[in-house]
C-alpha atoms as an extended CHARMM CRD file, in Angstrom:
* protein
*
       174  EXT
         1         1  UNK       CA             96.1650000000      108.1620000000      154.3050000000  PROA      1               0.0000000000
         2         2  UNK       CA             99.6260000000      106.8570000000      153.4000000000  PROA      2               0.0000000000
         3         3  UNK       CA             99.0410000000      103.5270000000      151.5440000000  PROA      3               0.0000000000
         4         4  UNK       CA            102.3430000000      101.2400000000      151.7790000000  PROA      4               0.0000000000
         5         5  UNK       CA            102.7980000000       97.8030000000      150.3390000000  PROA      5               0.0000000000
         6         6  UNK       CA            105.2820000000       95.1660000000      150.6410000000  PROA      6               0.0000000000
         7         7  UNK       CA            106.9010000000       95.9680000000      147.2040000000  PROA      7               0.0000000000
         8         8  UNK       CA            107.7300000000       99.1160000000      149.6240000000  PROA      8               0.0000000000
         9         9  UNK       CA            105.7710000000      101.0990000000      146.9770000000  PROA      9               0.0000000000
        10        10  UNK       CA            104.5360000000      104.3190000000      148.6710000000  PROA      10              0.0000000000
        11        11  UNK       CA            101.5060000000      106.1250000000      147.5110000000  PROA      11              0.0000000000
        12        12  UNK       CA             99.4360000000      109.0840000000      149.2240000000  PROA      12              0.0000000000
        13        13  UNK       CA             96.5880000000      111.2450000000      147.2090000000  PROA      13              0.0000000000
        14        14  UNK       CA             94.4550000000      113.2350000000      149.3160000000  PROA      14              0.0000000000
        15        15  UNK       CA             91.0390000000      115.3690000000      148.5370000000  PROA      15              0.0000000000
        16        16  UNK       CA             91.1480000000      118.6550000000      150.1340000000  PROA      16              0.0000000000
        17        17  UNK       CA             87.7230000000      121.1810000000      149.7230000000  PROA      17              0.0000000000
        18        18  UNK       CA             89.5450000000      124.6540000000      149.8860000000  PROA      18              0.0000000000
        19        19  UNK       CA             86.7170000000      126.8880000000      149.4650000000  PROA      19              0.0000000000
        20        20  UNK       CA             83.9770000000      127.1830000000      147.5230000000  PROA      20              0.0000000000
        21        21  UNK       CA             83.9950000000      125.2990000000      144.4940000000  PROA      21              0.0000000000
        22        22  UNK       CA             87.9020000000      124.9490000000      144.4820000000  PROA      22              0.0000000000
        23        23  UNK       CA             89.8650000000      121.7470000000      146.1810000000  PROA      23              0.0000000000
        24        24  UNK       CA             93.2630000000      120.6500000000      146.2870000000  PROA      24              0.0000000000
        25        25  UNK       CA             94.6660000000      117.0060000000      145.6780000000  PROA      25              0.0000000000
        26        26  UNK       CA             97.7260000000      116.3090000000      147.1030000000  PROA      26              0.0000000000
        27        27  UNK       CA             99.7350000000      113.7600000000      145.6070000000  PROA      27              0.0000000000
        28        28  UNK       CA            102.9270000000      111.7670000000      147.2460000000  PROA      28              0.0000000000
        29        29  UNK       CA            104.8200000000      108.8360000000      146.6000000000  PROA      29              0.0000000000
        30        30  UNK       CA            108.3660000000      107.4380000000      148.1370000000  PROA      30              0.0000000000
        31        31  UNK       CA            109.9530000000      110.3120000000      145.9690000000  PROA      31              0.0000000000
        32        32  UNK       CA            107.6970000000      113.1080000000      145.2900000000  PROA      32              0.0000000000
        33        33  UNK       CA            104.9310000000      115.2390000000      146.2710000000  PROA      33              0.0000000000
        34        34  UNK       CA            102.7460000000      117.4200000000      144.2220000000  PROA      34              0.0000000000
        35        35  UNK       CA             99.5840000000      119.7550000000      144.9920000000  PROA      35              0.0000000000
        36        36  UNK       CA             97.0190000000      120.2530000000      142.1090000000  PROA      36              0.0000000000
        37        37  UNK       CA             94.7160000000      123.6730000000      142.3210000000  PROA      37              0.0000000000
        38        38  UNK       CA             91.2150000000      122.0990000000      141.0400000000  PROA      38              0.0000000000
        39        39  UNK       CA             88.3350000000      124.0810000000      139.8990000000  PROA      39              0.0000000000
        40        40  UNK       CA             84.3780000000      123.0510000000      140.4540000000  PROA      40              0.0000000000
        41        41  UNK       CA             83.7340000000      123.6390000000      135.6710000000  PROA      41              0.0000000000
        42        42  UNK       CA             84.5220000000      119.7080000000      135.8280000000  PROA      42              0.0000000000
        43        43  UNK       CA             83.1170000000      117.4070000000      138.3900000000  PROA      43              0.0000000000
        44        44  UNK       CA             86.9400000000      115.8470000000      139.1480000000  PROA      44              0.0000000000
        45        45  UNK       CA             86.7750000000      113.8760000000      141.8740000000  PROA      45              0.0000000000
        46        46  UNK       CA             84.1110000000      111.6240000000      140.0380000000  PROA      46              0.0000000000
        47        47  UNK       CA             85.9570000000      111.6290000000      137.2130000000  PROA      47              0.0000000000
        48        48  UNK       CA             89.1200000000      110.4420000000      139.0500000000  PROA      48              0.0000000000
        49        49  UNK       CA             87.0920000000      107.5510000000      140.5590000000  PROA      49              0.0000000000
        50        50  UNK       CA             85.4830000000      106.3590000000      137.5380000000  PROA      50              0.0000000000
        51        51  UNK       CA             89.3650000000      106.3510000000      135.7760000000  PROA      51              0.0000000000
        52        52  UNK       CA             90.2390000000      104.3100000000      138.4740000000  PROA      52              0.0000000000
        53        53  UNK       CA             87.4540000000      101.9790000000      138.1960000000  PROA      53              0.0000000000
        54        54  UNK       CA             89.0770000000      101.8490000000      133.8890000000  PROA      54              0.0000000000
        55        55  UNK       CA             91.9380000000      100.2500000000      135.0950000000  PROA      55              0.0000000000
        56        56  UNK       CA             90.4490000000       96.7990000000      136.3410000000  PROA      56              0.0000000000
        57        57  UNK       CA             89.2420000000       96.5190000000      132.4000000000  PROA      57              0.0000000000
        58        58  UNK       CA             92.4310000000       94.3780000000      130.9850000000  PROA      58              0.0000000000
        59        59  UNK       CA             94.4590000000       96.8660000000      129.4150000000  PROA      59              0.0000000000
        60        60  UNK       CA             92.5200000000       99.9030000000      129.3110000000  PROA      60              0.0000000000
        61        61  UNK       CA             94.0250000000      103.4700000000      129.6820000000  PROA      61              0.0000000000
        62        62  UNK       CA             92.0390000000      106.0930000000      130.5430000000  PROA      62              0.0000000000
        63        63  UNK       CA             92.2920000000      109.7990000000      130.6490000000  PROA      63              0.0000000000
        64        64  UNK       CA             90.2590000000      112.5980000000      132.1520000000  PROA      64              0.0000000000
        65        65  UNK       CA             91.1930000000      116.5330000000      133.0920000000  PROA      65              0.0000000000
        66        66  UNK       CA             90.9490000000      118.9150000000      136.0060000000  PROA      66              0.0000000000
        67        67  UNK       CA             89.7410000000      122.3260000000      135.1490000000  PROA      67              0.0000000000
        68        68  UNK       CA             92.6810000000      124.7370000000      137.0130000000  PROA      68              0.0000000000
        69        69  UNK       CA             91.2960000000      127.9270000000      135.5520000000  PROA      69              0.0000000000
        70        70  UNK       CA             92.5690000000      128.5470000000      132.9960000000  PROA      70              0.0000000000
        71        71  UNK       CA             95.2880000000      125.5910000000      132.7390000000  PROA      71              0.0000000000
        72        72  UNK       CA             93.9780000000      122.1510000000      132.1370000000  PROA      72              0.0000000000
        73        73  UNK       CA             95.7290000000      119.0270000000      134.2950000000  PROA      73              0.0000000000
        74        74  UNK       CA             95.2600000000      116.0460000000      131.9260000000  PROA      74              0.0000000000
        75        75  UNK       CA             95.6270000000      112.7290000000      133.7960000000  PROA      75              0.0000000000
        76        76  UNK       CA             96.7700000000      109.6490000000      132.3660000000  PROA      76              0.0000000000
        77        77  UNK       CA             96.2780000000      106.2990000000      133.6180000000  PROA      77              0.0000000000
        78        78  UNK       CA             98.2730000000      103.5210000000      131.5740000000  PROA      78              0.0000000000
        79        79  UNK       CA             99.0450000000       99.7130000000      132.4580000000  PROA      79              0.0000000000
        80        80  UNK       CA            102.8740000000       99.5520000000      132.6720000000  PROA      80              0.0000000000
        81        81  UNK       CA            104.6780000000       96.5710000000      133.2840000000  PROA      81              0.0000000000
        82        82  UNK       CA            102.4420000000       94.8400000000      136.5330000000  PROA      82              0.0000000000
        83        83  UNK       CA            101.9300000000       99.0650000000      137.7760000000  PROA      83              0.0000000000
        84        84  UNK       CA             99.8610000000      101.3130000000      136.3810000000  PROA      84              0.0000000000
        85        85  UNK       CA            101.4640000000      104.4170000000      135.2540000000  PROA      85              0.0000000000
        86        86  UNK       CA            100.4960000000      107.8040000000      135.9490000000  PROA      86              0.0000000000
        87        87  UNK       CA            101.1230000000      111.0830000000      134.3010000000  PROA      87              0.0000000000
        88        88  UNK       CA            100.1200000000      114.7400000000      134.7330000000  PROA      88              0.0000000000
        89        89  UNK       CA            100.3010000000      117.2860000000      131.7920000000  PROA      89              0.0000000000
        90        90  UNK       CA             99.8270000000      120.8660000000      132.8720000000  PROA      90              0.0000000000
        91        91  UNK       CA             98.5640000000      122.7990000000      129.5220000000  PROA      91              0.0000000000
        92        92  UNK       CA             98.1630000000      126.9060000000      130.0100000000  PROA      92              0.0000000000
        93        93  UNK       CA             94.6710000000      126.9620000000      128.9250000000  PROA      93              0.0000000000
        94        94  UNK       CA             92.0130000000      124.5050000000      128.8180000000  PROA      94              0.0000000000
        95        95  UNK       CA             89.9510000000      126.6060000000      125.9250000000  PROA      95              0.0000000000
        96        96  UNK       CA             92.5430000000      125.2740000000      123.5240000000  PROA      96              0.0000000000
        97        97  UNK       CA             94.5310000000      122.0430000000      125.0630000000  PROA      97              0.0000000000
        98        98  UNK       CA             91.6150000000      119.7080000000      124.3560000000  PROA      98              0.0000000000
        99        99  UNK       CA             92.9000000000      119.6080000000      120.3720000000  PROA      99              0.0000000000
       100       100  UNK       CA             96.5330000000      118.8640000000      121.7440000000  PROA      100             0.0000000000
       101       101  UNK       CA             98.3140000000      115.7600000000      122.0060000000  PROA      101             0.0000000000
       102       102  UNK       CA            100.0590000000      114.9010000000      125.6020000000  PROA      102             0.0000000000
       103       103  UNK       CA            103.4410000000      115.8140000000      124.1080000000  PROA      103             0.0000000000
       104       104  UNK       CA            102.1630000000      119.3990000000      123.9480000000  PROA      104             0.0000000000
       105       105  UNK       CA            101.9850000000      119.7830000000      128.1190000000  PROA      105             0.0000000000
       106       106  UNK       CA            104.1160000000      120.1040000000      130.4310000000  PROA      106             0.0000000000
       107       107  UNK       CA            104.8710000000      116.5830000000      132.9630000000  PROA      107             0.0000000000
       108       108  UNK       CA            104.2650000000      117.7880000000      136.2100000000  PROA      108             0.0000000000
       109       109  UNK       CA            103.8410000000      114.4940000000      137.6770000000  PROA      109             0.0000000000
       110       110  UNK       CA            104.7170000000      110.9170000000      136.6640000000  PROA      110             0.0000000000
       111       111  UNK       CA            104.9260000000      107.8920000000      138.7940000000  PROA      111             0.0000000000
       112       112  UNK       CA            104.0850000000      103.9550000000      139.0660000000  PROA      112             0.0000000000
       113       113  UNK       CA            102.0060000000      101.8820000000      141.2320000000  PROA      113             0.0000000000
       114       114  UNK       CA            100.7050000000       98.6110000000      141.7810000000  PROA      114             0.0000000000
       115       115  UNK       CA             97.0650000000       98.9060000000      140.5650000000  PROA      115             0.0000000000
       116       116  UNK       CA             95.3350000000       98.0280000000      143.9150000000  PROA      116             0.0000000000
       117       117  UNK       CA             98.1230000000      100.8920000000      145.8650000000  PROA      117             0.0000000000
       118       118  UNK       CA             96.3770000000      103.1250000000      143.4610000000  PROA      118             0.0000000000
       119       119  UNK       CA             92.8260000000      102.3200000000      143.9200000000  PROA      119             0.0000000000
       120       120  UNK       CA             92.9910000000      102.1260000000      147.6020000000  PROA      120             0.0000000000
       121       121  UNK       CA             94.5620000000      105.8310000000      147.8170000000  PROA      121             0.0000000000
       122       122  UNK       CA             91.8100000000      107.3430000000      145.7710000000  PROA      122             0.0000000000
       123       123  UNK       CA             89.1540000000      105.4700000000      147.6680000000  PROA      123             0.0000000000
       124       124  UNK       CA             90.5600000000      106.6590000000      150.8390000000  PROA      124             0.0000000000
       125       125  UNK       CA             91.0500000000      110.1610000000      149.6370000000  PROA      125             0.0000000000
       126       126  UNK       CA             87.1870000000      110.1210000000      148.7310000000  PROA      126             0.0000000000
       127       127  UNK       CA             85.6990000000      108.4910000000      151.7060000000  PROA      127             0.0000000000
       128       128  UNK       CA             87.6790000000      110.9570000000      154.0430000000  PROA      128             0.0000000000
       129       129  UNK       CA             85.9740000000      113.5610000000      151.8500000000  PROA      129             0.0000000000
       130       130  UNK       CA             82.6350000000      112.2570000000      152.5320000000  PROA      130             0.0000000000
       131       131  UNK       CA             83.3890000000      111.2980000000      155.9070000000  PROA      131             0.0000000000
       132       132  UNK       CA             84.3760000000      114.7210000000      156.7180000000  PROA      132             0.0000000000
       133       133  UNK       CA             81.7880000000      116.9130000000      154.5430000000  PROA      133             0.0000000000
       134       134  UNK       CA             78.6360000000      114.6410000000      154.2080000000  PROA      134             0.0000000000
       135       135  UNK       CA             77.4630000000      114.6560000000      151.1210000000  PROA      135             0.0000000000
       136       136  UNK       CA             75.1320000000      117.9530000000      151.5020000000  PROA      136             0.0000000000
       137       137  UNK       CA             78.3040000000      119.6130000000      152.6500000000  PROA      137             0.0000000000
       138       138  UNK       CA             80.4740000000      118.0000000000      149.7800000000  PROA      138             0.0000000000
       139       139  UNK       CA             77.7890000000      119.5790000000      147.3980000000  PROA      139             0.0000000000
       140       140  UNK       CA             77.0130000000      123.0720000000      149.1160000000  PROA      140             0.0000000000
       141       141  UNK       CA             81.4420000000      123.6250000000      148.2580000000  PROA      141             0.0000000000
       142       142  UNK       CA             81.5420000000      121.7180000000      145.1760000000  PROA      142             0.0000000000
       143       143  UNK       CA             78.4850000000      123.4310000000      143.7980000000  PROA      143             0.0000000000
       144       144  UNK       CA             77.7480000000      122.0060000000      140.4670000000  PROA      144             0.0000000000
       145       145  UNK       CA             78.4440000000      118.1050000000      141.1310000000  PROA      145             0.0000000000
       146       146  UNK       CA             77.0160000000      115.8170000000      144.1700000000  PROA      146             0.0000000000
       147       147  UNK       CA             79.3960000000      113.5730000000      145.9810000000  PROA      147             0.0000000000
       148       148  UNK       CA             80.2560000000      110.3520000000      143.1420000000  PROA      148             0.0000000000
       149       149  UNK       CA             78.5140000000      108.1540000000      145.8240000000  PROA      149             0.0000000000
       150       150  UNK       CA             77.8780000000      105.3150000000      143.0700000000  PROA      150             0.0000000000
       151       151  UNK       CA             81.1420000000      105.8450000000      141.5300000000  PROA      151             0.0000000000
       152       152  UNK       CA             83.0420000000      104.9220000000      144.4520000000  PROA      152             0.0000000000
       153       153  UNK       CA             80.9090000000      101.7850000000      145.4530000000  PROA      153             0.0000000000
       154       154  UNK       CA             82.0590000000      100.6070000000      142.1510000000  PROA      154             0.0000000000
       155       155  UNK       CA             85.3500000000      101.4010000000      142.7960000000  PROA      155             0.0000000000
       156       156  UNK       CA             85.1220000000       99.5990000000      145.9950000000  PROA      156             0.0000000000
       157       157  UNK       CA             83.4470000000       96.6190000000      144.5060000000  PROA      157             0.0000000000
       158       158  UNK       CA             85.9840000000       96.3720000000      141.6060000000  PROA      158             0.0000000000
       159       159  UNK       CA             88.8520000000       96.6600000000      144.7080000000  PROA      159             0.0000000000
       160       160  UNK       CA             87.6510000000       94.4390000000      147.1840000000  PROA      160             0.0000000000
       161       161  UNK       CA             87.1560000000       91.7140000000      144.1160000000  PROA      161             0.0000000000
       162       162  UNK       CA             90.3220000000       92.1630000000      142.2840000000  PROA      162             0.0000000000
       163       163  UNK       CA             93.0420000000       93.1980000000      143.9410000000  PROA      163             0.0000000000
       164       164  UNK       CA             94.8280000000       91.6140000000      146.8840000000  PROA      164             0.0000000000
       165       165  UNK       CA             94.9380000000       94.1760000000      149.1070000000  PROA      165             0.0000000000
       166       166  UNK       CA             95.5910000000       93.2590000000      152.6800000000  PROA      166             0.0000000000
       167       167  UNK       CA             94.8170000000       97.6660000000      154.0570000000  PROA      167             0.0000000000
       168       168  UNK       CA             91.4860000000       98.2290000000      156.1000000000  PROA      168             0.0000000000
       169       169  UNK       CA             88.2220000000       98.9660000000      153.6080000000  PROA      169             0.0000000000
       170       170  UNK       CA             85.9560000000      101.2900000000      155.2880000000  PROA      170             0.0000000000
       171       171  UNK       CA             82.5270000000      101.1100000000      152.9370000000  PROA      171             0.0000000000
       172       172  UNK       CA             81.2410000000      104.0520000000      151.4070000000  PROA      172             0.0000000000
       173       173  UNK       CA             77.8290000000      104.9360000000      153.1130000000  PROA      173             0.0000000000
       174       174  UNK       CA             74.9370000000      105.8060000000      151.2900000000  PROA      174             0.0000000000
């Protein structure tokens, strides 16, 4: 799932299921790599879609957060330059980070990419998901949240429309 584009930008997320209700989302770029430890209390794979599907709105930044039991992961999504820009704040316990500003976590990852090298690497990350667990599977590990099938049709839609991306699409079955 390594996404490359001519601007030589390099950009990998993958969606791992590592147990029941826990996954892991690897994250790697031309410099980097990170793993994130995510918990099932938020439903974050949807929510990482639909803040991907925020960035086609002109200007828009959007934020979300993975539950890591007990830390919170706050993602956020910003237009920089012609990139989008994203961060990662670890905070030690999501009971009380909500009430903090960003400045208060700790960066654990921070990187830029063209919009549509973004996009493409989350859809891929969830349709290998869904390719490999179905959705009953996706839901009988994820336990509290179904697969985001609607979510990442959007996505798609908003991808396919917008961006000139020249990587093979696979569509999201139903």
């Amino acid at each position: 799932m390594r996404v490359h584009h001519a601007s030589t930008d390099v950009f990998q997320l993958k969606w791992e299921l590592s147990g029941q209700g826990w996954a892991k989302c690897h994250l790697t770029d031309d410099a980097k790599q990170a793993s994130l430890l995510v918990s099932y209390c938020t439903d974050a794979l949807a929510d990482l879609v639909a803040a991907a599907s925020v960035l086609y709105e002109q200007g828009s930044t959007a934020r979300f957060f993975f539950d890591a039991e007990p830390q919170e992961l706050r993602w956020v999504l910003r237009p920089v330059d012609d990139a989008i820009g994203v961060t990662i704040y670890k905070f030690p316990d999501v009971a009380v980070s909500p009430d903090l500003p960003d400045t208060d976590g700790t960066v654990i990852w921070q990187s830029a990419h063209p919009r549509h090298v973004f996009s493409h690497a989350v859809l891929d990350a969830a349709q290998t998901v869904l390719t490999e667990h179905g959705e009953a599977g996706y839901r009988a590990q994820w336990k509290l949240y179904p697969f985001p099938v609607s979510l990442v049709r959007d996505l798609h839609g908003l991808h396919l429309r917008d961006d000139d991306c020249d990587l093979p699409h696979e569509r999201t079955r139903p």
